[in-house]
DSSP file (Angstrom, degrees, kcal/mol; ACC not computed):
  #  RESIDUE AA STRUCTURE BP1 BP2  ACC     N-H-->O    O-->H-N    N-H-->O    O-->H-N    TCO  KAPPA ALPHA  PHI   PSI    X-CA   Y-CA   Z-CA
    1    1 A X              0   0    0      0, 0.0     2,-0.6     0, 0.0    74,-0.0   0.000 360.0 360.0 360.0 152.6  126.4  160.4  153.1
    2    2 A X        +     0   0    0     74,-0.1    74,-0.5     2,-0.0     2,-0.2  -0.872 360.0 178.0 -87.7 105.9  123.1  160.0  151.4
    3    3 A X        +     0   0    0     -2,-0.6     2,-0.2    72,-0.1    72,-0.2  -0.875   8.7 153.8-108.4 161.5  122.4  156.1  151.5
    4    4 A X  E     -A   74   0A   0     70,-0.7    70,-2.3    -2,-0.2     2,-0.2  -0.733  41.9 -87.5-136.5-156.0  119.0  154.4  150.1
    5    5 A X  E     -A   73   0A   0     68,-0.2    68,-0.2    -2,-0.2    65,-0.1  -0.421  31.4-112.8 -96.4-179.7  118.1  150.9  148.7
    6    6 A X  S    S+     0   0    0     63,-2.7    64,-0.2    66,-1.5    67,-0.1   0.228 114.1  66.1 -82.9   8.8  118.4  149.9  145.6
    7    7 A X  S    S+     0   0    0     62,-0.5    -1,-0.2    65,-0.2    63,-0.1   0.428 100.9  59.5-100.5 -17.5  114.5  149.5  145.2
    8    8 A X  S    S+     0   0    0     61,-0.3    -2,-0.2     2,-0.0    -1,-0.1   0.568  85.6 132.2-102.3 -25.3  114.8  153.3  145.5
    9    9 A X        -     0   0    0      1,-0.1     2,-0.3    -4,-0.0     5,-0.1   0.090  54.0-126.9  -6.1 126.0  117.4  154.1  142.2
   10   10 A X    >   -     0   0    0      4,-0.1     3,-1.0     3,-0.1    33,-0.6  -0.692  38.3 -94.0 -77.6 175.6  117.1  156.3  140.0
   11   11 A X  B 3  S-c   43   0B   0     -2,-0.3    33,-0.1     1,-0.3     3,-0.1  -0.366 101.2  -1.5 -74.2 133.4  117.2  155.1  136.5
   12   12 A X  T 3  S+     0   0    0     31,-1.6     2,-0.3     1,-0.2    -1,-0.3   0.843  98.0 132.6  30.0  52.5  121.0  155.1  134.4
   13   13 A X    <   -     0   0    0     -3,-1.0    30,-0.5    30,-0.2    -1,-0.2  -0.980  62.0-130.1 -96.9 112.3  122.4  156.8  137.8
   14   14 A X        +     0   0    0     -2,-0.3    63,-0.6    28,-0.1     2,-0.3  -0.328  34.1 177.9 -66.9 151.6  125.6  155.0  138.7
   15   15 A X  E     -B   76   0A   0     61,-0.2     2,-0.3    26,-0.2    26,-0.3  -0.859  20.1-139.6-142.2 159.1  125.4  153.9  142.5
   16   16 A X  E     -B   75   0A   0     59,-4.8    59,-1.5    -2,-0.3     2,-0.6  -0.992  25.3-111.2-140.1 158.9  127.9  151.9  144.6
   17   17 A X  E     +B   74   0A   0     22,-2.2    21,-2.6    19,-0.4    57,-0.3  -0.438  30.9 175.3 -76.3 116.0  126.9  149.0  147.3
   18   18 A X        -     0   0    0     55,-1.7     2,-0.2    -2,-0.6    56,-0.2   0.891  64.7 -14.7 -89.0 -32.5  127.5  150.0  150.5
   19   19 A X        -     0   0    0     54,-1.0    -1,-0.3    17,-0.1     2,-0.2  -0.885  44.2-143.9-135.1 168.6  125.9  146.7  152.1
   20   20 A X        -     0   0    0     -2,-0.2    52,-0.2    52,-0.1    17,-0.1  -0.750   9.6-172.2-158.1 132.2  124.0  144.1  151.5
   21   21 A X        +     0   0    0     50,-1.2    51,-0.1    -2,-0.2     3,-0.1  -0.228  43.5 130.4 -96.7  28.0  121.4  142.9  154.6
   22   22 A X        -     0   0    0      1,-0.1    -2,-0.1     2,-0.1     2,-0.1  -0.413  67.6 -99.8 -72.9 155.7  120.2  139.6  152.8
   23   23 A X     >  -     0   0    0      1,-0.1     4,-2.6     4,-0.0     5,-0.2  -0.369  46.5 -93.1 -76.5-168.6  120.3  136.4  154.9
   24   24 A X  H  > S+     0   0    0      1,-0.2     4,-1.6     2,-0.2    -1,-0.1   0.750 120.7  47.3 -77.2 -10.1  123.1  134.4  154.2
   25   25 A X  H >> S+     0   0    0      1,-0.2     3,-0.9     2,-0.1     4,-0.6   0.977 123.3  39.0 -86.5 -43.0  122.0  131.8  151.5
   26   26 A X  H >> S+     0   0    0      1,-0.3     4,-1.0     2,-0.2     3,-0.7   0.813 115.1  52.1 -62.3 -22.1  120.4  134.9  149.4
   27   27 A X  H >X S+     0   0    0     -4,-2.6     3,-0.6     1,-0.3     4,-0.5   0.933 107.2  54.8 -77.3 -23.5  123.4  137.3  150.3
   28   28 A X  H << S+     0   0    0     -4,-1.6    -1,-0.3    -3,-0.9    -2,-0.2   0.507 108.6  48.9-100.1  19.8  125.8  134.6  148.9
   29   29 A X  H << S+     0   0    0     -3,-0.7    -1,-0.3    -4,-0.6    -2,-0.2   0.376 104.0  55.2 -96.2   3.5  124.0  134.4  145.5
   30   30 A X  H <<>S+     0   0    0     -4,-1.0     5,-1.0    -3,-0.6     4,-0.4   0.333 108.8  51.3-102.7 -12.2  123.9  137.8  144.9
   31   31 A X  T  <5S+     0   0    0     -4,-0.5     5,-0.2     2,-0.2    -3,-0.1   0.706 103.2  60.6 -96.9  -9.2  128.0  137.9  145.4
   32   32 A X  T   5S+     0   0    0      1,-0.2    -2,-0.1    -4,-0.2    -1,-0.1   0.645 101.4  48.3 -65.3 -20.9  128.1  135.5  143.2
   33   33 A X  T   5S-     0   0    0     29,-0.0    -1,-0.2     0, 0.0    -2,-0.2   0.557 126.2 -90.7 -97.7 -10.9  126.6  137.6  140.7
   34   34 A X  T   5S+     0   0    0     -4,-0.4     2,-1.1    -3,-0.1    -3,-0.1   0.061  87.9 131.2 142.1 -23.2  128.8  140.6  141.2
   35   35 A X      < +     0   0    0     -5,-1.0    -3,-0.1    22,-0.1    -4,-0.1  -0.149  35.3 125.4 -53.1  22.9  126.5  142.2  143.9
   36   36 A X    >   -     0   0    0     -2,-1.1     3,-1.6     1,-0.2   -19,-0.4  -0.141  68.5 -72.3-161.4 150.7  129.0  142.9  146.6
   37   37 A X  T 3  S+     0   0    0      1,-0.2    -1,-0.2   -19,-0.1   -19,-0.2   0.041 116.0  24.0 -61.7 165.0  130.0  145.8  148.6
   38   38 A X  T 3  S+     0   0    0    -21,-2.6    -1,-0.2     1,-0.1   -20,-0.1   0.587  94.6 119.4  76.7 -19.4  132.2  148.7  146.7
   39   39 A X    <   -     0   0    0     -3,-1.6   -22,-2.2   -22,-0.1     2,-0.5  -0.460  67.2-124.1 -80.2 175.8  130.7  147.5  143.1
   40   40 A X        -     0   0    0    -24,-0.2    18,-0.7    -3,-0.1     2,-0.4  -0.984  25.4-158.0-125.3 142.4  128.8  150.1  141.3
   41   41 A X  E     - D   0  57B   0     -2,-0.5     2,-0.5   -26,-0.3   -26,-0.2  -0.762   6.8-167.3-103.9 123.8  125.3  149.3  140.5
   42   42 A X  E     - D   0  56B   0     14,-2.9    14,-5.1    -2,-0.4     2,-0.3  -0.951  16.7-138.0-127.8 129.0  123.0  150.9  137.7
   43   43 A X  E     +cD  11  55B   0    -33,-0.6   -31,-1.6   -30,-0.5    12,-0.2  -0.729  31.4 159.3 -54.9 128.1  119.5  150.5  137.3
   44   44 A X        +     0   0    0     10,-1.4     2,-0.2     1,-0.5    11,-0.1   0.491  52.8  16.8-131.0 -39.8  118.3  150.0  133.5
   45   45 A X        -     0   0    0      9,-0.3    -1,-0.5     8,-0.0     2,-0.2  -0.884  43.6-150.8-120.5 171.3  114.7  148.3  133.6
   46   46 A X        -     0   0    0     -2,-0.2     7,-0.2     7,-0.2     5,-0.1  -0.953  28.2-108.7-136.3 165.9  111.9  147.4  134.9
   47   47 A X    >   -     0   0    0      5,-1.4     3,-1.5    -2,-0.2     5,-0.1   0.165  37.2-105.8 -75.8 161.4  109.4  144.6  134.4
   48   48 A X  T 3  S+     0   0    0      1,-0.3    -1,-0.1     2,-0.1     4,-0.0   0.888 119.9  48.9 -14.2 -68.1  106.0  145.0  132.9
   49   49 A X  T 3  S-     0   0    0      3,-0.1    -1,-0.3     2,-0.1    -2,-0.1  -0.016 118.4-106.8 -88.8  19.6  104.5  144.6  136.6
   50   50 A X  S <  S+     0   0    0     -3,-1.5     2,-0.3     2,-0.1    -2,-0.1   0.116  83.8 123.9 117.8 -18.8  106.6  146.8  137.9
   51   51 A X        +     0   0    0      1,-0.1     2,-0.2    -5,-0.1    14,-0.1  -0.880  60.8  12.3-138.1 116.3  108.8  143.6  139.7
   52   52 A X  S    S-     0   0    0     -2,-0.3    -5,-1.4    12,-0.3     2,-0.4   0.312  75.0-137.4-110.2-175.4  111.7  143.0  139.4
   53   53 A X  E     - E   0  64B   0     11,-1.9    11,-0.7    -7,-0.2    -7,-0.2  -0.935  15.0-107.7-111.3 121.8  113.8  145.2  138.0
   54   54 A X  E     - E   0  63B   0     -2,-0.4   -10,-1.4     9,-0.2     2,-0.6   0.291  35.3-168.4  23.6  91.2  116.7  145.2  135.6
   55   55 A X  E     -DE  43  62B   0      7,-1.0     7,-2.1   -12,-0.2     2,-0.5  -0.895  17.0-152.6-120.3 134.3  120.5  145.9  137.0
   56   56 A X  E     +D   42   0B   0    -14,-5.1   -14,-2.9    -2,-0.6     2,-0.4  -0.858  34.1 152.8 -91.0 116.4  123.9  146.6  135.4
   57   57 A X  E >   -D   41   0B   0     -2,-0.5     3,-1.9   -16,-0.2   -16,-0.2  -0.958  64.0 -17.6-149.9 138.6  126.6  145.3  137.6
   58   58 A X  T 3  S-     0   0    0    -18,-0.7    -1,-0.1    -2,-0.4   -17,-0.1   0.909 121.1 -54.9  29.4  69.6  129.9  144.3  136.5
   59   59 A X  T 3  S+     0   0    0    -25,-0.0    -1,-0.3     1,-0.0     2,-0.3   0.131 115.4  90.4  69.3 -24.0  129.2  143.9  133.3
   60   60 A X    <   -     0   0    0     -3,-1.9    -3,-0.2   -27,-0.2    -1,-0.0  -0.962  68.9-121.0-150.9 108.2  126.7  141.9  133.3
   61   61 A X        +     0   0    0     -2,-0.3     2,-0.3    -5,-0.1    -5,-0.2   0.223  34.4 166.5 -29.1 124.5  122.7  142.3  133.5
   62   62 A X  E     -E   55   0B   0     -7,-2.1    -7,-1.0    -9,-0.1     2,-0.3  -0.910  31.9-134.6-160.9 145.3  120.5  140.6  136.4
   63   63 A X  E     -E   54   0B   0     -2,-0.3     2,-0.3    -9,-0.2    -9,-0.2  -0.769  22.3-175.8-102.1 131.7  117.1  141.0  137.6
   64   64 A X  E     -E   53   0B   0    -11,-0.7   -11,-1.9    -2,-0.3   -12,-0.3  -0.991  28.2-119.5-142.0 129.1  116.7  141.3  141.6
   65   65 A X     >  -     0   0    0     -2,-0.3     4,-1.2   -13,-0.2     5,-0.2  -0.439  27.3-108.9 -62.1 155.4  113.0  141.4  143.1
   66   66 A X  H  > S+     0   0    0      2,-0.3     4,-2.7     1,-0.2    -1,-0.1   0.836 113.7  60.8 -19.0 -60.2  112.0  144.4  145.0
   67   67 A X  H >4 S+     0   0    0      1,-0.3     3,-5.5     2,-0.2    -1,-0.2   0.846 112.9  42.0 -38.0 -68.4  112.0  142.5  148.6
   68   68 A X  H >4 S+     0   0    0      1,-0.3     3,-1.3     2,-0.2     4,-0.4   0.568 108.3  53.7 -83.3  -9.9  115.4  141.9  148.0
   69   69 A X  H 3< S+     0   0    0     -4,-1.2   -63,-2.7     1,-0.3   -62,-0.5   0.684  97.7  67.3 -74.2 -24.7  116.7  145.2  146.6
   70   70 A X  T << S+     0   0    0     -3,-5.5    -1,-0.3    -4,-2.7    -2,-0.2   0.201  94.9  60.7-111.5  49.8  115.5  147.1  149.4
   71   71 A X  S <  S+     0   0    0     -3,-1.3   -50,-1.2    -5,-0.1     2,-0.4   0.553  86.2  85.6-101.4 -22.4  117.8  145.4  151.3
   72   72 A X        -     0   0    0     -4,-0.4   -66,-1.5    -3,-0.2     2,-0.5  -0.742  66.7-150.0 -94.7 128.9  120.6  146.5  149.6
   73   73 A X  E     +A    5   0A   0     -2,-0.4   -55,-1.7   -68,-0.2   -54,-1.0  -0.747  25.4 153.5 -96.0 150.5  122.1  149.7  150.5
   74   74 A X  E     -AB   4  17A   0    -70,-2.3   -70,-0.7    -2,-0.5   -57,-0.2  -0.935  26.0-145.6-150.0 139.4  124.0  152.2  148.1
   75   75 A X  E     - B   0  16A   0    -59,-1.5   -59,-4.8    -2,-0.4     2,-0.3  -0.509  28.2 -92.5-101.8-172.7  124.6  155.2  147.7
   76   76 A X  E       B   0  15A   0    -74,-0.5   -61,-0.2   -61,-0.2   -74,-0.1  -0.649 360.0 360.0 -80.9 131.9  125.1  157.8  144.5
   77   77 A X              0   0    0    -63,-0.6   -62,-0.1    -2,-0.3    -1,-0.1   0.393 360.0 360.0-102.7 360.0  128.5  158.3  143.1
């Protein structure tokens, strides 16, 4: 399988999480937002400055900085 991070996306390409390598207080606010292995993740913006960027995941829109995005792995679906 092809994995990257998510820092690494392409743009309105559906993805699914395969991991996520945060430590544990970051990892368990990013499952709280939906971020979690098996979801599927879409890029749709990014910021002026290039950080952070724009995600569709479960419905529902959230901006995740760079660091932490190329911590999460996914591949293309």
């Amino acid at each position: 399988m092809n994995y990257i991070t998510l820092d690494k996306i392409d743009f309105n390409e559906k993805y699914i999480i395969i991991d996520v390598l945060l430590d544990k207080n970051i990892r368990q606010r990013m499952y709280d937002f939906g971020v979690i292995e098996n979801s599927i993740i879409e890029a749709l913006y990014k910021s002026p400055f290039k950080d952070p960027t724009a995600y569709l995941v479960k419905e529902t829109i959230i901006a995740i900085r760079n660091e932490d995005a190329s911590k999460i792995i996914v591949r293309r679906i």
